[in-house]
N, C-alpha and C positions, 0 to 999 in steps of 0.2 A: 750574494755573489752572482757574479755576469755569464754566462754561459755562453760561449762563442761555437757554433757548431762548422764545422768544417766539412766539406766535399759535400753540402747540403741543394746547392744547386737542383743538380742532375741528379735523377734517383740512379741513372747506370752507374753515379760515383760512388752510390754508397756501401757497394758491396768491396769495392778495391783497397787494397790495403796501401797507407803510406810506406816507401822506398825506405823509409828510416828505422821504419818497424822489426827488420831484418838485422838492423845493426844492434838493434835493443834487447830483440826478442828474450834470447837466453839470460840477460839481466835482469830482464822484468820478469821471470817465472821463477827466478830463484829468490830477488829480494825485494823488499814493501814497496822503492821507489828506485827512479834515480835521481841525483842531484846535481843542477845546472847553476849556475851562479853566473846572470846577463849585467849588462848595463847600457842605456839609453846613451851612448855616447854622442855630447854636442858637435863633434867633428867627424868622430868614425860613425857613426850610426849605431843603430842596435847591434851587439855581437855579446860572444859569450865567452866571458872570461876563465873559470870554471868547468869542468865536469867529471864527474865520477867515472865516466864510461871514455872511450874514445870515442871522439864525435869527425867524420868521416862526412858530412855533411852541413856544412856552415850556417848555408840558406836556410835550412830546418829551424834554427834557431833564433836565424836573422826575423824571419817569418814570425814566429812564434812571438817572438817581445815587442813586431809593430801588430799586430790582433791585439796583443794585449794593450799596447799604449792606446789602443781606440776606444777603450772606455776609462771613465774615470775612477772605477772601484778599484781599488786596495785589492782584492783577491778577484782573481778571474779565473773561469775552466775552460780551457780549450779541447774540444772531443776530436778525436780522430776515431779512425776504423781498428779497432784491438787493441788503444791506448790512449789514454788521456793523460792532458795538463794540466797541474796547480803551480796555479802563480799568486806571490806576494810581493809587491813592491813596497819598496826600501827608500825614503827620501833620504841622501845625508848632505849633509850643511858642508858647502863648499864657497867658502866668499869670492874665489876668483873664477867660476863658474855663470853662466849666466842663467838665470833669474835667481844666482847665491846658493845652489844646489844641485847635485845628483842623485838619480834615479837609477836606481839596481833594480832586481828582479831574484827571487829565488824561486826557481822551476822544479815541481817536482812530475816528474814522469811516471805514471802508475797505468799498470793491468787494466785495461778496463773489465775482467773478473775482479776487482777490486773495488769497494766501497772508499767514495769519498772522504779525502782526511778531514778533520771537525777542523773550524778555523781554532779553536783553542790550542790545536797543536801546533799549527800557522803560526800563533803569535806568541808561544818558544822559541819556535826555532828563528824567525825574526832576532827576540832578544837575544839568543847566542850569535847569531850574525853582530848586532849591533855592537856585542860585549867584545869583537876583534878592534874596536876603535876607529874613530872617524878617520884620522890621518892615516892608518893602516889601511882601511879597506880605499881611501880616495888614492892609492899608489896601485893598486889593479894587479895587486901581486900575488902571483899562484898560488904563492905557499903559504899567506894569510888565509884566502880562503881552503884549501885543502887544510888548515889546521879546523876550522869551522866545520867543513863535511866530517872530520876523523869525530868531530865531538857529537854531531849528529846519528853518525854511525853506531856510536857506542851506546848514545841514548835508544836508540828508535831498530839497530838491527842486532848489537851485542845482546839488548834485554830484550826484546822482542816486544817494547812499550806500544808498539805503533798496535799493534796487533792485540785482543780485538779491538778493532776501533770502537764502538759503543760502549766500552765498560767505564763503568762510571767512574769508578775509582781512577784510572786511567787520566779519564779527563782531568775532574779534579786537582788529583796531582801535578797534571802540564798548567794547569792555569796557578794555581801555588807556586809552584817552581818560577813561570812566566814574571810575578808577581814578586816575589824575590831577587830574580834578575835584575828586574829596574830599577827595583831599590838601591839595589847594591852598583848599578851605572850610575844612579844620580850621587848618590855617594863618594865613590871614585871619582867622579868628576868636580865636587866639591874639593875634594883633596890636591888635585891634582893642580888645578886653578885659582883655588883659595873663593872661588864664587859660584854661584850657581848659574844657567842659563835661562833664563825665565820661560821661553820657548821651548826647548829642551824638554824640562821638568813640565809642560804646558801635554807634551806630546804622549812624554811617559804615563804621566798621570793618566792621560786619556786612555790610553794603551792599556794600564792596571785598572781602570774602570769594568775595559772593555770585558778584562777577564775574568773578572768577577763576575759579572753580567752568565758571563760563559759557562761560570760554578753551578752556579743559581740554577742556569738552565738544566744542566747535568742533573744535579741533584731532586730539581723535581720533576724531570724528567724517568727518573729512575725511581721516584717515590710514586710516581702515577704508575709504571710497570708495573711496579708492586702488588698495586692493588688489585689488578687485572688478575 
C-alpha cells in the first residue's frame, strides 16, 4: 500500500489542521470510520457519490480520489493532520465507457488515534460493494449505495468486528466470509446469464487467492505471537 503524505511540504504545515476535520471530528471519535463511496468520472471528474456524513466540502474529496488516482495500487493511504484515508478502488465493466470500464473508490476516513484497517478487511467490504451489482452500482444511485454502507455498518459498527483490528480470528473470519462472497457472485452470475465471464471469474479468483494469502498471514502471524 502507497502512502500519500499530505501538507508535507512546509514543516509550518504540519502542525495545521485540514478545514474538514471539524466537519468530521465528532464522527470520527464516536465510530471506527466514515464511508465515502467516489468515482473517477470520464466526463464529471472525480466526485463523491456517497457519504455516511454530510460533506460540506466537495474539493475535500475531489482532492482526495485525484492523490489517489496518481498511483497505480488498489489500496492507497492518504495522511492528514488528526485523520487519515483508506482507499480501494473498484474497476467495474462498463462496455459503453471508455477503455470498457469504471473506476469507483471506497474511502474510509479514520482517527488518526486509530490503527490501520488490514487489507483483508478491504477486500470484504469490496465484495459487499461488488455483490450490489454492476448495472446497479454503474446508475450512481444513492440508495444502492447507502444500502451497501447499512450492510457495512451492521458488519463492522453493530458487531464492533472492525475492533480490535489485530485479532486473528477477526481477520480470518473477513477473509472466509470475503471468500464466500465471490463464490456465491460467480455463481449468481452463472444463473443469471446462463454463462460465465471468463474475466470476471479471472479477477475473483485472483481476489479469493488474495485472501487466502491474507489467512495464512493472520494465522501465522498469531502462531509466532504465541510463542513469544
Amino acid at each position: 500500500m502507497k502512502t500519500i503524505k499530505q501538507n508535507s511540504v512546509k514543516s509550518d504545515e504540519e502542525n495545521k489542521v485540514h478545514p474538514v476535520f471539524l466537519t468530521f471530528k465528532q464522527h470520527l471519535e464516536k465510530y471506527p470510520f466514515i464511508t465515502i463511496v467516489g468515482k473517477y468520472d470520464h466526463v464529471l471528474g472525480p466526485r463523491a457519490l456517497f457519504s455516511s456524513v454530510k460533506l460540506d466540502d466537495d474539493k475535500f474529496v475531489r482532492d482526495l480520489l485525484r492523490d489517489a488516482l496518481n498511483t497505480k495500487n488498489k489500496f492507497v493511504i492518504i495522511n492528514y493532520n488528526k485523520f487519515y484515508s483508506q482507499v480501494c478502488k473498484v474497476e467495474i465493466k462498463d462496455q459503453s465507457a471508455r477503455g470498457k470500464k469504471q473506476l469507483y473508490s471506497i474511502i474510509l476516513l479514520r482517527h488518526s488515534e486509530y490503527p490501520l484497517i488490514p487489507n483483508i478487511h478491504f477486500k470484504r467490504i469490496e465484495m459487499i460493494f461488488r455483490r450490489l451489482g454492476e448495472d446497479q452500482i454503474l446508475t450512481d444511485n444513492t440508495e444502492f449505495f447507502k444500502r451497501f454502507y447499512n450492510e457495512i455498518y451492521t458488519i463492522y459498527m453493530n458487531k464492533d468486528e472492525i475492533l480490535p483490528l489485530e485479532s486473528c480470528n477477526i481477520k480470518v473470519r473477513s477473509g472466509v466470509n470475503t471468500i464466500q462472497g465471490f463464490c456465491e457472485l460467480i455463481l449468481e452470475s452463472k444463473d443469471e446469464e446462463g454463462k460465465l465471464n471468463s474475466d470476471m471469474v479471472v479477477n475473483y479468483v485472483q481476489l479469493m487467492l488474495d485472501s487466502c494469502a491474507d489467512i495464512v498471514t493472520a494465522i501465522e502471524e498469531h502462531m509466532q505471537s504465541s510463542l513469544k
